[in-house]
C-alpha positions in Angstrom: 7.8 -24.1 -12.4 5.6 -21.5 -14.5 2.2 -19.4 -13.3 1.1 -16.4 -11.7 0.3 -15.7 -8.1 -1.8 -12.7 -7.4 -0.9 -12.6 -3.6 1.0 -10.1 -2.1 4.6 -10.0 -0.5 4.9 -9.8 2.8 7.8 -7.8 4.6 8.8 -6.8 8.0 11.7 -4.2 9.3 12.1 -3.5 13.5 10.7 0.1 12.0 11.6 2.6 8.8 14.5 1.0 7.4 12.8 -1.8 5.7 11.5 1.1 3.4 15.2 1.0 1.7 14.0 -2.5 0.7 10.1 -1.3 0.1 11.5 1.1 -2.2 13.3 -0.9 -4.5 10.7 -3.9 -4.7 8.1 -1.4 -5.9 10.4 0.3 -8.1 11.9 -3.5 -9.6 8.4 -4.7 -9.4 5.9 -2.1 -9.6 2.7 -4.5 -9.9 3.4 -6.5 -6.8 1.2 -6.2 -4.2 2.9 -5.6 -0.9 2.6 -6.0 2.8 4.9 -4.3 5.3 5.2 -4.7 8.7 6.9 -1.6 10.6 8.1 -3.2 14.4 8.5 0.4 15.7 6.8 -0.4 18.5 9.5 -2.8 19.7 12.5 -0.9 18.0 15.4 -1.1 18.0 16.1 -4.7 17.5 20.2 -4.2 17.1 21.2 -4.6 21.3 18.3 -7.1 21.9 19.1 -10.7 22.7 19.2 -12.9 19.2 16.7 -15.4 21.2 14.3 -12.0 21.6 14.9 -11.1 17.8 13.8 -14.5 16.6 10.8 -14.8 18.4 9.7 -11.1 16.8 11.0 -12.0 13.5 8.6 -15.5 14.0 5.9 -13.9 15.5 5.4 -11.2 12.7 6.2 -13.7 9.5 3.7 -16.5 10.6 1.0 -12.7 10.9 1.9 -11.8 7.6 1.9 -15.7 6.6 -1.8 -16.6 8.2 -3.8 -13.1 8.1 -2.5 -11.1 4.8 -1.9 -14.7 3.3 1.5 -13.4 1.6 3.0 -16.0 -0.7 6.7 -14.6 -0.2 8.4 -13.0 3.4 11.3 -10.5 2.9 13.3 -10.2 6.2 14.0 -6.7 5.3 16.4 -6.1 8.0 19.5 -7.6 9.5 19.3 -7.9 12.7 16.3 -9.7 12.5 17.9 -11.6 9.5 21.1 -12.5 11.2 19.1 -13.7 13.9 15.9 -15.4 12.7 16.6 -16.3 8.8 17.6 -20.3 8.7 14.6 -20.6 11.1 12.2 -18.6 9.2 13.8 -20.7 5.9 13.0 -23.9 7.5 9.4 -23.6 9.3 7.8 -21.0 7.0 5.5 -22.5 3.8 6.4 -19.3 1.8 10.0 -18.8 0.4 12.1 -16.1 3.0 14.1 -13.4 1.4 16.8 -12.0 3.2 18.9 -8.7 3.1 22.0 -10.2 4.0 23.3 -12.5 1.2 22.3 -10.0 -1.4 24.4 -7.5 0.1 27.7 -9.5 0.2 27.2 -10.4 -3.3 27.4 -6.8 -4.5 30.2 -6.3 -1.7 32.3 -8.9 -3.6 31.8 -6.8 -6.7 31.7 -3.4 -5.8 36.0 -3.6 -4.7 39.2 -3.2 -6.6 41.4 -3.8 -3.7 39.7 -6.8 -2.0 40.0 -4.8 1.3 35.9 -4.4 2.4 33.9 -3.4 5.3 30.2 -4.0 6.8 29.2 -1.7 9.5 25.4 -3.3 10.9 24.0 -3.1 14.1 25.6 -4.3 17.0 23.4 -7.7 17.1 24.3 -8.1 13.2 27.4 -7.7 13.9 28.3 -10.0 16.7 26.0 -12.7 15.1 28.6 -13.0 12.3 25.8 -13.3 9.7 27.5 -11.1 7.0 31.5 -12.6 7.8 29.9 -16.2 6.5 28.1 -14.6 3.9 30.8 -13.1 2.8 33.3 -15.5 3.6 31.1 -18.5 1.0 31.2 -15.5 -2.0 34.6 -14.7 -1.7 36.8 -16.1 1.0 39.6 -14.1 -0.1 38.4 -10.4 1.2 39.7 -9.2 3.7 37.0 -7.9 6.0 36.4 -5.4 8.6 33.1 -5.8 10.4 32.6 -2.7 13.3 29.2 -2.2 14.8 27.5 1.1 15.1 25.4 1.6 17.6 23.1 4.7 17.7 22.7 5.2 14.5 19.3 3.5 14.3 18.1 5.5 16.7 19.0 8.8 14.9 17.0 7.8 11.6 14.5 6.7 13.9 14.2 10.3 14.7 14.6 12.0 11.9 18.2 13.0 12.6 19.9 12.2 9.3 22.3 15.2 9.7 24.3 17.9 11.9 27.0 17.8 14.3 26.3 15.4 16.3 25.3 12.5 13.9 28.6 13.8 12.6 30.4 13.5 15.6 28.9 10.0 15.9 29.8 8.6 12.8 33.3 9.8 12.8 34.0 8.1 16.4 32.3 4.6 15.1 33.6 4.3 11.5 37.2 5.1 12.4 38.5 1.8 12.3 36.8 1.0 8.9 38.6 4.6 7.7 42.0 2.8 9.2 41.4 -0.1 7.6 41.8 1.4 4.4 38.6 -0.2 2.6 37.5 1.0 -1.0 33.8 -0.3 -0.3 31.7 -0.8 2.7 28.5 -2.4 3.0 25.8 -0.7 4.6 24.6 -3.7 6.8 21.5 -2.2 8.2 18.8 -1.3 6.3 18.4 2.2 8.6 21.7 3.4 7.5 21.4 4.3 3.3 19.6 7.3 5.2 22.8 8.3 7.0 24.8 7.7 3.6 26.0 11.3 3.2 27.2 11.6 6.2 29.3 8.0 6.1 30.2 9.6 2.9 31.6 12.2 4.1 33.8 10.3 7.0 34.6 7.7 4.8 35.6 9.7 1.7 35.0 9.9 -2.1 37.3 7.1 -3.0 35.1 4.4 -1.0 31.8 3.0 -2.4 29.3 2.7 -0.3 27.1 -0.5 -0.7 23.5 -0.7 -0.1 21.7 -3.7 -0.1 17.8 -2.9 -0.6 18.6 -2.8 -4.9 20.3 -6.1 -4.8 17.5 -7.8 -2.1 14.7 -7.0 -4.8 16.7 -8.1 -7.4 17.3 -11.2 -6.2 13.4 -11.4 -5.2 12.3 -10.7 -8.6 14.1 -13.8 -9.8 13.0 -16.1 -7.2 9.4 -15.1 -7.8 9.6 -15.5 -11.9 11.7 -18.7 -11.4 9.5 -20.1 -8.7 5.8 -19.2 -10.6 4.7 -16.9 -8.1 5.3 -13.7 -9.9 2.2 -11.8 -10.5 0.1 -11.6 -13.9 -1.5 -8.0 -12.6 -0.3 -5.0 -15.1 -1.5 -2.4 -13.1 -0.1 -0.8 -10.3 0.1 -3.1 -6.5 -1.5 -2.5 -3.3 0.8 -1.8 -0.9 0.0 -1.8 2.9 1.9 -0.3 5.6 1.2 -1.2 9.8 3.1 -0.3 12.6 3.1 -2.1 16.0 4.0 1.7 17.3 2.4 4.9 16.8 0.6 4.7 13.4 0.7 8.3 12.5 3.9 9.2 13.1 5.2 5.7 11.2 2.8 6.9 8.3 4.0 10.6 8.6 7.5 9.8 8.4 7.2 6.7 6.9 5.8 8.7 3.5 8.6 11.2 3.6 11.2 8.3 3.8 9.6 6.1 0.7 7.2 8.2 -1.3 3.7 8.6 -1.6 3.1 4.9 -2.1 2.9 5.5 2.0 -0.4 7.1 2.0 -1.6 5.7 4.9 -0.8 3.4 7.9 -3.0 1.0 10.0 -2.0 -1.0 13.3 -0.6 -4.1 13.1 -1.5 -6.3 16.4 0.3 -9.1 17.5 -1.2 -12.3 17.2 -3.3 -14.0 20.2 -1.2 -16.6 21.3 -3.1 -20.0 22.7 
């Protein structure tokens, strides 16, 4: 299929760690226009229910479907993606993105020793989202999958560094350091913000994977391939909304992506009949 579609893309994170995947769509695809949803509102997503998750995940894609029009959804965060995506896939009229194939694909390639790691939320984790991902790229890695709660909730603060996100990281990635991985996937989009200090527990000899680069690489293709790529040559529109406190989302939101993140508006959830 060939053309151009003007519309925006439409994306949605439980709060700032969708930005990782904001980023790197506006960097790969600069002229894109650009919806994101911030959930902070309702964050954290990670030790919700997977039922609860889903319903969030529907209730914000069909928004960004019927009032911002959007002619592509990124899930751009794996809890929600682990929990919601095959639905989302299935009942939406736009193609769905998610975070977490991407990321095992660059998993696969990022290791020598075939010894990996994913460290997500601890509803990512237990869903086994990324173990089947990774399982149908490569079914011969051998994988350690350890949750880590809290850490969301530090970068949700601001807290990015100091003792005690040390202290933190060093209890929950010990046995992914036992394990004796050479690359570990960053399974939440929230945690490329804590990368020097998983860095620094994990060593310099492990790579640390992220997948926002690989998640708007893989959108750019599907959007040229598909015809909905835009024909614009100037710069997108990007909009930001928070369900939360739009101020401080736009406030912090800006020093986490750029100045792209002017400014920030409410997002309301929908009127349900």
């Amino acid at each position: 299929m060939t053309g151009t579609n003007n519309r925006p893309i439409g994306m949605f994170d439980s709060g700032f760690g969708g930005l990782t995947v904001a980023r790197a769509v506006i960097d790969v695809m600069p002229a894109e226009d650009l919806v994101y949803v911030g959930d902070t509102g309702r964050y954290p997503y990670g030790p919700r229910a997977a039922a609860e998750v889903r319903e969030f995940a529907r209730e914000i894609a069909w928004s960004l479907v019927r009032e911002h029009d959007v002619k592509a959804i990124v899930v751009a965060c794996n809890t929600a993606s682990a929990a919601a995506f095959t639905e989302l896939l299935h009942e939406l009229p736009v193609p769905v993105v998610s975070v977490v194939e991407p990321g095992a694909r660059a998993l696969s390639l990022a290791t020598r020793s075939r010894r990996v790691a994913v460290i997500g939320t601890v509803g990512t984790i237990s869903s086994g989202a990324y173990q089947r991902a990774l399982a149908d790229v490569d079914a011969s890695l051998a994988l350690t999958a350890s949750a880590c709660p809290g850490f969301v909730e530090f970068v949700e603060r601001g807290q990015t560094s100091g003792d005690e996100v040390m202290l933190l990281a060093e209890r929950l990635l010990a046995p992914v350091v036992d394990a004796d991985v050479d690359a570990l996937l960053l399974g939440c989009t929230h945690y490329p913000f804590l990368s020097r200090v998983i860095g620094e527990v994990m060593g310099p000899d492990v790579v640390l994977v992220s997948s926002a680069d690989e998640t708007a690489f893989a959108l750019s293709k599907m959007l040229q391939e598909s015809g909905l790529a835009t024909n614009s040559e100037s710069a997108g529109v990007r909009t930001f909304l928070s369900s939360g406190d739009v101020e401080w989302f736009a406030d912090f939101g800006r020093r986490l992506l750029g100045p792209e993140l002017s400014s920030a508006s409410r997002w309301n959830r929908p009127e349900t009949d």
